[in-house]
N, C-alpha and C positions, 0 to 999 in steps of 0.2 A: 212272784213265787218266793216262798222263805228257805232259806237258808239252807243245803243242806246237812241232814240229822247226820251227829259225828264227824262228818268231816269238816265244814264252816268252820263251825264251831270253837272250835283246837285252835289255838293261838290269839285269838280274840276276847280282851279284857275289856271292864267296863266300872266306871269308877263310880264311888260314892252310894252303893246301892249294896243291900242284903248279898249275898255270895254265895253259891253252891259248887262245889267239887264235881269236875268233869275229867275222869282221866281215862286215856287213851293206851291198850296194849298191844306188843305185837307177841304173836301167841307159833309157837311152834308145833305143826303136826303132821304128821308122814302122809296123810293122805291130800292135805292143801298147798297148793304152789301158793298162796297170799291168805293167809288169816291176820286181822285187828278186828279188836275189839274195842267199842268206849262204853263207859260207866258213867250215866247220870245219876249220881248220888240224892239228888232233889224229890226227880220223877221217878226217879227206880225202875228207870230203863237201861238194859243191855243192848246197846247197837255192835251187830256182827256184820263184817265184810269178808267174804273168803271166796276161794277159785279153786276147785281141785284141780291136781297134776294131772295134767293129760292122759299119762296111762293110766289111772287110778278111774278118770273118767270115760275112758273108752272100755275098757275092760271091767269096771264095776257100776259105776252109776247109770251107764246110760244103758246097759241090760234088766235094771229095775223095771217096775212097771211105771206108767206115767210119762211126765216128760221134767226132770229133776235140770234146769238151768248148769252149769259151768260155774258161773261164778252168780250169784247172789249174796243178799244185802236183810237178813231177817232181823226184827227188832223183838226181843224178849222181853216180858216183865218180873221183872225182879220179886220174890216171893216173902226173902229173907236177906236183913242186909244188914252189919254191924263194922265194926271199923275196921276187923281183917276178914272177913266171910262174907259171902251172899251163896244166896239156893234160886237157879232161874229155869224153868220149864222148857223144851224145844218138844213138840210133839206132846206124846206122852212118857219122859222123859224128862229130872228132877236129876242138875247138874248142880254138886258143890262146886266152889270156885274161890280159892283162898287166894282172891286179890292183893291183900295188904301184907301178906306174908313170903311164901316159896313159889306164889303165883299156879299151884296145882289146879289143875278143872278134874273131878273125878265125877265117874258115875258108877253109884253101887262100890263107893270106897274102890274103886279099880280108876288107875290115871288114863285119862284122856291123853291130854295136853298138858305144855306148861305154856306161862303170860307174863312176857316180864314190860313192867311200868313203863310207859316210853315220856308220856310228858301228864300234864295235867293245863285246866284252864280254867276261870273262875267266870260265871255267870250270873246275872239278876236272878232272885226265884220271883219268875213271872206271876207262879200260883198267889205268893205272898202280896203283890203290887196290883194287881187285878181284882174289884172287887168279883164278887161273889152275883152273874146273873140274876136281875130282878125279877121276879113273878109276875106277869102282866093276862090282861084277859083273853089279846090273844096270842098268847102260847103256844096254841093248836092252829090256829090259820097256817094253812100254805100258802107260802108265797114266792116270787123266784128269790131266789137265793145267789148264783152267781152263774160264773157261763163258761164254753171253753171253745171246740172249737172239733169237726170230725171230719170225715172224706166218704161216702160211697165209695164199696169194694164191688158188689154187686148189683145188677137190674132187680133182684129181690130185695134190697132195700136193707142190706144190713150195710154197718156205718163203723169204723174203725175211730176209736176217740181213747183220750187214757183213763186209767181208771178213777184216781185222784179227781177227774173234774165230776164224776158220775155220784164217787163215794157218799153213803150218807144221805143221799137224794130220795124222797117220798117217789116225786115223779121228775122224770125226764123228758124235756121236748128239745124238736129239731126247727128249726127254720128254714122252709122249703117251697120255692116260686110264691112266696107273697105272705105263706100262712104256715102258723105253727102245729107242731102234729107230736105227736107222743109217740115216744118209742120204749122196747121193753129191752131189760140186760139180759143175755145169752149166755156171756162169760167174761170171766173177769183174770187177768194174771198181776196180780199185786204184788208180785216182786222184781215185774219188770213195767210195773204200769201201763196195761194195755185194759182195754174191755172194749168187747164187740154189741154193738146193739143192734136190733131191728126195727125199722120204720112200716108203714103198711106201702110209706110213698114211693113208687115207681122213677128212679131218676133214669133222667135223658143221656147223662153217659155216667162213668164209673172210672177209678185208678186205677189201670194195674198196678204189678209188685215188681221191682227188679228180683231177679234171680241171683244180682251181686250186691256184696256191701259197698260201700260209699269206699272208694280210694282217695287217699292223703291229694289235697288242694284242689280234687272233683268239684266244679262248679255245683250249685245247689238253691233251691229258690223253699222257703218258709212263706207256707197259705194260711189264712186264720182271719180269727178275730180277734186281733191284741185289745184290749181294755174294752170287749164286751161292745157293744152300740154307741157308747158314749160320746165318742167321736165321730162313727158313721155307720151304720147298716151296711156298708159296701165291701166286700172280702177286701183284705190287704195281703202285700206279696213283701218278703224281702230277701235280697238276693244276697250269696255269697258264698264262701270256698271253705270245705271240711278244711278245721286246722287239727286235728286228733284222732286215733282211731278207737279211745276210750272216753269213759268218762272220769267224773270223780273217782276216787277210788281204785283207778285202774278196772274199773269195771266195761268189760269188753261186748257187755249188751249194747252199751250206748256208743255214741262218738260226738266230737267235739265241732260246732261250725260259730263263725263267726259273722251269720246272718242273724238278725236281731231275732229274739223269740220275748214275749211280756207277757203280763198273765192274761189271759186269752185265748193265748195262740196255741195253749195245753190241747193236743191231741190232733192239731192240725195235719198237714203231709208237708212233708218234704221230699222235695222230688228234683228230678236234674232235665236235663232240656229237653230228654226225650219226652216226658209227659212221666216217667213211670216215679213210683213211689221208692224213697232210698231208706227212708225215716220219717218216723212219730214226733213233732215237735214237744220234748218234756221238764223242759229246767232251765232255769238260768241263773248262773253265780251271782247272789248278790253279795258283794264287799265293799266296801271304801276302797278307791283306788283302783278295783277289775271294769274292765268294762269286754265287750265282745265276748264275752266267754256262757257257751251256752249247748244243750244238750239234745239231742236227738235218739229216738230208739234202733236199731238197725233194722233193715229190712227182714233177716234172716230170721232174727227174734220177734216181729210180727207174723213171719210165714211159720215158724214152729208150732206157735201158741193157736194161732189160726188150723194149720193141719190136725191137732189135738182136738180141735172141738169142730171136724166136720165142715169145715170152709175152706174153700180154693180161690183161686184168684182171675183176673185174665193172664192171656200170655204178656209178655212186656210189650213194650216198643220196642226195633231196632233203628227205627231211626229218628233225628233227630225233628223235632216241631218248632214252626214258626214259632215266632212270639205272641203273635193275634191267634195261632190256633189254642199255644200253651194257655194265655188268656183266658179263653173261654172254654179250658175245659177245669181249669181253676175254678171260674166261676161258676160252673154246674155242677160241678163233682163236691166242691167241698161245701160243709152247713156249719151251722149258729147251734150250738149244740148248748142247753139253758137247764139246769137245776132249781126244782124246785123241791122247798122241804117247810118243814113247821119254822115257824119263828123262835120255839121252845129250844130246838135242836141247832138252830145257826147260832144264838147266844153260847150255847156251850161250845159249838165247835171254835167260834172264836176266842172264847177265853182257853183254849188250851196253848199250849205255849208252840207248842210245832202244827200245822197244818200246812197243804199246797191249795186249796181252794183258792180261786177268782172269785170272793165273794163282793157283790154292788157293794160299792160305797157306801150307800147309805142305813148299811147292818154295822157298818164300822165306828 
C-alpha cells in the first residue's frame, strides 16, 4: 500500500532528482474542530482533512439529508494555480484560496476561512521520471489486474471488501469452494473506503458486526490475502492488539493495530475472539524506520454506510469462540476478491504517482 496522500508525504525529502513544492496548512473555521490542508503544486491537487465540532455536527450536519461522515479526507483538483492563488471546485462550488499571501479561502468574494503555512516538503515529479505508457495491441484485453481481500455479511451473498481494491475494475470476481464467480458493485463510500458487493454464491456461514468499536489494547485477529496467491491460495490470519483509536490524521473512522495488514489483506475483516467483525483491514504506513503501524476501518463506520444502502447484519456473538471454531469460520466466511481490467487502463493507473492498488507484479 503507498504512502498516505498528504500526510506521509510532509517531512520526507529525497535527493538529486527534479523537486516539486508540497505544502501543508492548518486552516482556521468555526464549524471544524481539525481542518489541514496540503497543496501538491506538481499534480494540482488539494488534499483536505477536517472533523466538524460536535455541536455543529449534531445540530447541523447530521439533520441534512444523506449520511455526511464527521471527519472526512476529500481530495480537490486544482483549476487555477499561480504563485499566490489557486481556484478549486468542492461540489458545485469554485473556492479562491490565496495560499501564498493572507492565506484567505473565499467563496463569491465572501471569507470562508483563513490557512496559515505550517511547513512544506520537496518531492520527485514522478509524471517527469515516468515515461509516457506505450501503445500495444493489446490495450483492450482484460486481464486480472491485482487482488484484495472480502468477508460475507450475508446468506444472500453480498461481500464487504474496500473500495480501492474494486476501484477502476472492468470486472470483479470472488474465489469461492474451489471456483471463481463474478460479482456486481451495490455501493461504494470512497471517503471511508468501503464497497459492498454481491456474489450469486450462497456461503455456508457469514460475519457478523459488533455493535462496539474496537477498545484501546482489545485483542484482534487480521483474515486476508496478503500478496494475492503468490505465496499460497490458503487464507492467512494475523493476530494482535488495537494500539489507536484513530488513524492518520486524527481521523476517527479508522483505528490503529499492530497486527500485520500487506497489500492483499485490503478489505479483509478484522475481528476479535468472539468471531464478530471490529474492522475493514485498509492501510499500512510505509516509511523507513516504522514498522507495526497499520489501519483498520471501525465497525460503526461499516454499519452506517451499510444502513444507508439497505443492508443489515447478524446479531453479534456474546460469547467468545474456540480457536478451531474461530478457524473455520475465517476460512468460510472470508474470499479472494481479484480485479480485472484492460491492460490500457492498468498501464495508466500505474504510472500515476498515488494509487492503493494490489496490482500483480508482473503489470509492474
Amino acid at each position: 500500500m503507498k504512502k498516505l496522500l498528504g500526510i506521509v508525504v510532509l517531512g520526507l525529502l529525497w535527493g538529486n532528482t527534479a523537486l516539486s513544492e508540497v505544502i501543508k496548512f492548518e486552516c482556521d473555521n468555526p464549524k471544524f474542530q481539525i481542518q489541514e490542508m496540503t497543496l501538491d503544486k506538481n499534480l494540482k491537487k488539494l488534499v483536505s482533512v477536517f472533523k466538524y465540532k460536535d455541536e455543529f455536527y449534531n445540530d447541523v450536519v447530521k439533520k441534512r439529508p444523506g449520511n455526511t461522515p464527521q471527519m472526512s479526507n476529500p481530495v480537490f483538483k486544482v483549476s487555477y494555480l499561480d504563485d499566490n492563488k489557486l481556484k478549486y471546485k468542492a461540489g458545485s462550488y469554485e473556492f479562491d484560496f490565496n495560499y501564498n499571501t493572507d492565506g484567505k479561502v473565499l467563496l463569491n468574494n465572501q471569507l470562508m476561512h483563513t490557512c496559515v503555512k505550517k511547513s512544506f516538503a520537496a518531492k520527485p515529479k514522478e509524471e517527469e521520471k515516468k515515461e509516457k505508457p506505450k501503445a500495444s495491441p493489446d490495450d483492450d484485453k482484460i486481464v486480472p489486474a491485482g487482488s484484495g481481500s472480502g468477508f460475507f455479511v450475508s446468506k444472500d451473498g453480498h461481500v464487504i471488501t474496500n473500495y480501492h481494491v474494486i476501484e477502476g475494475c472492468d470486472i470483479n470476481k470472488l474465489s469461492f469452494k474451489g471456483s471463481q464467480t463474478e460479482v456486481k458493485v451495490l455501493a461504494v463510500d470512497k471517503v471511508n473506503d468501503i464497497a459492498i458487493l454481491k456474489a450469486s454464491a450462497k456461503p455456508d456461514v457469514i460475519f457478523p458486526v459488533s455493535n462496539e468499536d474496537v477498545s484501546l489494547l482489545e485483542d484482534v485477529i487480521v483474515a486476508g490475502y496478503p500478496l494475492g496467491k503468490q505465496i499460497s491460495s490458503a487464507i492467512k490470519t494475523h493476530k494482535g492488539v488495537v494500539t489507536a483509536l484513530a488513524g492518520a490524521g486524527d481521523n476517527y473512522s479508522f483505528f490503529q493495530t499492530d497486527a500485520a495488514i500487506n497489500q492483499g489483506n485490503s478489505g479483509g475483516p478484522i475481528i476479535n475472539q468472539k468471531g464478530n467483525v471490529v474492522g475493514i483491514a485498509v492501510a499500512t504506513w510505509v516509511e523507513e524506520g516504522v514498522q507495526g503501524v497499520h489501519f483498520g476501518i471501525k465497525s460503526s463506520t461499516l454499519k452506517t454506510f451499510a444502513s444507508a444502502n439497505g443492508l443489515s447484519f447478524e446479531s453479534p456473538n456474546y460469547r467468545e469462540l474456540s480457536n478451531k471454531d474461530l478457524g473455520k469460520l475465517i476460512t468460510k466466511g472470508t474470499v479472494y476478491v481479484e480485479c480485472h481490467m484492460t491492460v490500457a487502463k492498468i498501464k495508466k493507473m500505474i504510472a500515476q504517482a498515488e494509487n492503493r492498488k494490489a496490482f500483480f507484479k508482473e503489470h509492474k
